[in-house]
C-alpha positions in Angstrom: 96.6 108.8 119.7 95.8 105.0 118.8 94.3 102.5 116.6 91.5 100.5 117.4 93.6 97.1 117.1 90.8 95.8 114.3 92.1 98.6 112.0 95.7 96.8 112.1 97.1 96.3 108.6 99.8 93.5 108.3 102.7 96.7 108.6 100.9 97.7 111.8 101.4 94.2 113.1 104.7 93.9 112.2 105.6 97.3 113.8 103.3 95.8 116.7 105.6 92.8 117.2 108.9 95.0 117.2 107.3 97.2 119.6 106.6 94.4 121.7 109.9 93.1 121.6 111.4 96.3 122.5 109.3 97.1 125.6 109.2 93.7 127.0 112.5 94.4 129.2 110.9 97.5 130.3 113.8 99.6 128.6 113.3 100.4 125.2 116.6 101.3 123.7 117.6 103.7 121.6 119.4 101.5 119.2 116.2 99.2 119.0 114.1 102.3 118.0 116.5 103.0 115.2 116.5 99.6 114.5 113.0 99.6 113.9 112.8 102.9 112.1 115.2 101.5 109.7 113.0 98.8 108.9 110.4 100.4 108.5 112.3 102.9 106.6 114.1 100.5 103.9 112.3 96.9 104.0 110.1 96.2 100.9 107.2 95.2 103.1 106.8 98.2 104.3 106.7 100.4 100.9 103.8 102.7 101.2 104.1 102.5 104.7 104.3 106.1 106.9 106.8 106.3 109.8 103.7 108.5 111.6 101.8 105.4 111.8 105.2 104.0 114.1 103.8 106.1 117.0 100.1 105.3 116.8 100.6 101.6 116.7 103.1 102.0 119.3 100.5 104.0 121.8 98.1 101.1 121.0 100.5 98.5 121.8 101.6 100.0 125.2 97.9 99.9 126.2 97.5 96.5 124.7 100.2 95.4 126.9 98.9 97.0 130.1 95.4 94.7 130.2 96.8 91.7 132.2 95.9 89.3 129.8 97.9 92.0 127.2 100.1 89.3 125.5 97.2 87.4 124.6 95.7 90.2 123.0 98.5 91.0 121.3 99.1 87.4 119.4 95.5 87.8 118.5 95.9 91.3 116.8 98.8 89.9 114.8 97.1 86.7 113.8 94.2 88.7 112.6 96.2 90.9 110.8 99.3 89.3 109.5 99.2 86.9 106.7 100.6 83.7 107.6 103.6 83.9 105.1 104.8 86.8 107.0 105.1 84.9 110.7 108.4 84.1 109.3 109.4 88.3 108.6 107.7 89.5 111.7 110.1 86.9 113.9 113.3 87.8 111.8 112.1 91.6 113.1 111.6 91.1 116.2 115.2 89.4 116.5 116.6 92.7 115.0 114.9 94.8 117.2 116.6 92.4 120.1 119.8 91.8 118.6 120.0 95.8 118.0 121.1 96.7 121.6 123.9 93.7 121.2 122.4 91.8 123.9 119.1 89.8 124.2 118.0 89.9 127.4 115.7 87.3 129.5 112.7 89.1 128.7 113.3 89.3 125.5 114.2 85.8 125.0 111.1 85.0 126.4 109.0 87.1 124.0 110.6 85.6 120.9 109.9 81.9 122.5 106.6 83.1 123.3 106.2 84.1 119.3 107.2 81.2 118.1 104.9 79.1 119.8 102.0 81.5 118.9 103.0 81.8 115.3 103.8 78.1 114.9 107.4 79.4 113.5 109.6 75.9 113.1 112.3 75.8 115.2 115.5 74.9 112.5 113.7 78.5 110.8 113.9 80.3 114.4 117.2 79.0 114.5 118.5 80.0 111.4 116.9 83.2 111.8 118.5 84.2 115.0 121.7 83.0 113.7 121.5 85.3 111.0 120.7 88.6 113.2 123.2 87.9 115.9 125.7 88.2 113.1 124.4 90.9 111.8 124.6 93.0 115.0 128.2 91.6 115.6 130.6 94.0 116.5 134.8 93.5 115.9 
């Protein structure tokens, strides 16, 4: 089943994004599905907010990102939805979800520079913000 993208609440973006970032190697990992359930799970944005809906927004998203102009689409679904205060939470997701698998690959890496252009996030924050989930996915 799936959303018409104009019913996207800001936690459907969100969950959009991680999705997104998750798929965009082709492989989506188990350790980046937990990694998203677990925010979705524990993260105060998301209070309220039903793990069900994970699987709806993610069918949507797989057939947002089949139309060849799918990106596109998608950085206008999340700009419609997403209040601009959150650009900053969506990219610290989405470099969990590709920090999660302990490697970010080229794809990946793409898709985050891609977001930050679209969501006008600074690049000392994007920075920071990758810093900060690299070490958080570190392992000894």
């Amino acid at each position: 089943m799936s959303i018409d993208p104009t019913d996207f609440t800001p936690e459907d973006a969100l969950v959009a994004i991680m999705i997104a970032v998750s798929a965009s190697d082709q492989t989506m990992r188990t350790s980046e599905l937990l990694s998203i359930e677990r925010m979705v799970n524990h993260l105060p944005v998301f209070g309220g907010y039903t793990l069900d809906r994970v699987t709806e927004v993610s069918n949507t998203i797989f057939d947002v990102l089949a139309e060849e102009d799918g990106l596109d689409i998608l950085w206008g679904i999340v700009r419609a939805a997403l209040p601009e205060r959150l650009f900053d939470t969506a990219y610290a997701m989405a470099c969990d979800v590709a920090a999660a698998d302990l490697k970010a690959g080229e794809h990946e890496l793409r898709l985050l520079e891609e977001m930050r252009y679209e969501l006008n996030i600074d690049r000392l924050l994007a920075s920071a913000i990758e810093v900060a989930a690299r070490a958080r996915h570190r392992t000894l």
